[in-house]
C-alpha positions in Angstrom: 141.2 50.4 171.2 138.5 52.7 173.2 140.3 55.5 172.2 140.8 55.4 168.7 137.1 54.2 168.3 136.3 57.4 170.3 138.6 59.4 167.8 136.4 58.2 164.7 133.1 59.5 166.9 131.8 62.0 164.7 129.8 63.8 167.3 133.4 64.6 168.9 134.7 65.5 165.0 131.8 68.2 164.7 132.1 69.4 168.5 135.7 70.2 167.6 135.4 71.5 164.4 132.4 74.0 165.8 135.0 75.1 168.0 137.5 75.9 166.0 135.3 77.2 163.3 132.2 78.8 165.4 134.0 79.6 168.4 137.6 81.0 167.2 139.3 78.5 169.0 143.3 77.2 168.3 143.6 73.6 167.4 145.7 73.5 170.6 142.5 75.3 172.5 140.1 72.4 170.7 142.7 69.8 171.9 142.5 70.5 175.0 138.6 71.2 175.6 137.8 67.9 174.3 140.9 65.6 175.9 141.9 64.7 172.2 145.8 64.7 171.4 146.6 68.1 169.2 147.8 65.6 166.5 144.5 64.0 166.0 142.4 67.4 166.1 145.1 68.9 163.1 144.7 65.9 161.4 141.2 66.1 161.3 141.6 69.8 160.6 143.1 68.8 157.5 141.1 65.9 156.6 137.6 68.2 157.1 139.3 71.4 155.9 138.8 73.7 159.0 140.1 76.5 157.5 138.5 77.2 154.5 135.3 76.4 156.0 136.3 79.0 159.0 137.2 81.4 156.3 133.8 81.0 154.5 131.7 81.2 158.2 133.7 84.8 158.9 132.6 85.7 155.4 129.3 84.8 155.5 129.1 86.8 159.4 131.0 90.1 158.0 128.0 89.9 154.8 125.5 89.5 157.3 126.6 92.5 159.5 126.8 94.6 156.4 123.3 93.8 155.3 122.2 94.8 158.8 124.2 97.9 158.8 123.0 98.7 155.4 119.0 97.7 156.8 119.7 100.2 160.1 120.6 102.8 158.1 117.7 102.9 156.1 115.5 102.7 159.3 117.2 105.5 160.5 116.7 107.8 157.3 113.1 106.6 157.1 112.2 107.7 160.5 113.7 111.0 160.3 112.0 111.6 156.7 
């Protein structure tokens, strides 16, 4: 019964889902960081969509790196006007 209550901890959820989000880590990889069978961490992967909010968190980092390329570049041009 311990375990399944600790399955249902949602500070456990949102550790594994920064680390397969965040991080870059497998489901198997997340599994095994936290001690949680692989089958509860895809299920939860499911449940909480991991992979369109991974998807979404790489597109929001390759925008970001663009607008500081883009920023760079213009501090570059200005300082050799």
């Amino acid at each position: 019964m311990e375990k399944k209550r600790r399955y249902r901890d949602l500070a456990l959820i949102e550790e594994a889902a920064r680390l397969y989000i965040q991080e870059g880590y497998t489901l198997a990889q997340v599994s095994a960081e936290l001690g949680v069978p692989e089958r509860t961490v895809q299920e939860w992967s499911r449940k909480f969509e991991w992979v369109k909010r991974r998807k979404r968190y790489l597109l929001q980092n390759e925008e970001l790196e663009a607008l500081i390329h883009k920023l760079a570049l213009r501090l570059v041009k200005a300082a050799l006007e």
